[in-house]
N, C-alpha and C positions, 0 to 999 in steps of 0.2 A: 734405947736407940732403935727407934723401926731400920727393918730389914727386908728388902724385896730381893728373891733371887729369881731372873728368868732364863731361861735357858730353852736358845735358838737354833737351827739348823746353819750350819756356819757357811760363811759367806753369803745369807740370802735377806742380810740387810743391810744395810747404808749405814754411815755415821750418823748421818742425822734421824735415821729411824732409831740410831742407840740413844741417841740425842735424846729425843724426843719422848720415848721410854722413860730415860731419867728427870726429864724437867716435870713428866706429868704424875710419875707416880710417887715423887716428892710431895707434888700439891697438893697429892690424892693423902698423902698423911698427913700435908699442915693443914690439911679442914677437917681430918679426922680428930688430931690430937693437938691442934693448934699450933700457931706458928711454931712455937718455942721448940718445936721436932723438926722443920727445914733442916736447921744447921748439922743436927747428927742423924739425919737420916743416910741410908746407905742403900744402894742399887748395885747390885750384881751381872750382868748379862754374860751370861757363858755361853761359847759357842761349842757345840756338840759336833763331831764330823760326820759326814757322811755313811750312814750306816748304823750311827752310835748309841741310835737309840730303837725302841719298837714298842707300839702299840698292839695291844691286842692279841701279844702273840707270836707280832710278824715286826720283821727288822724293818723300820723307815728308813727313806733314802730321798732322798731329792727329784730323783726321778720318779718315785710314785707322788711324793706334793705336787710336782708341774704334768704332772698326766691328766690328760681330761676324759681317764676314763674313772 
């Protein structure tokens, strides 16, 4: 059974960008491993809060993604 886990900044997508996550990265397995994998493929999308995660070091927040510094 393919398995994608992605994990987002929570609240900084839409339904239909989850939507859209899971219709594509389904497809992206039944051309990998053929149809016969749509049916038990599996999509995750976790949403992380604010602060929950950090790069590099340093805690990410929302307000440093939407900075344009």
């Amino acid at each position: 059974m393919p398995f994608a886990n992605f994990k987002v900044l929570a609240g900084t997508m839409s339904a239909e960008d989850k939507k859209k996550i899971v219709e594509r990265t389904t497809d992206l397995y039944a051309e990998i491993y053929g149809e016969r994998a749509r049916a038990t493929t599996v999509v995750l999308i976790d949403e992380v809060v604010d602060g929950g995660w950090g790069v590099g070091g340093n805690v990410l927040t929302a307000a440093m993604i939407n900075s344009d510094a």
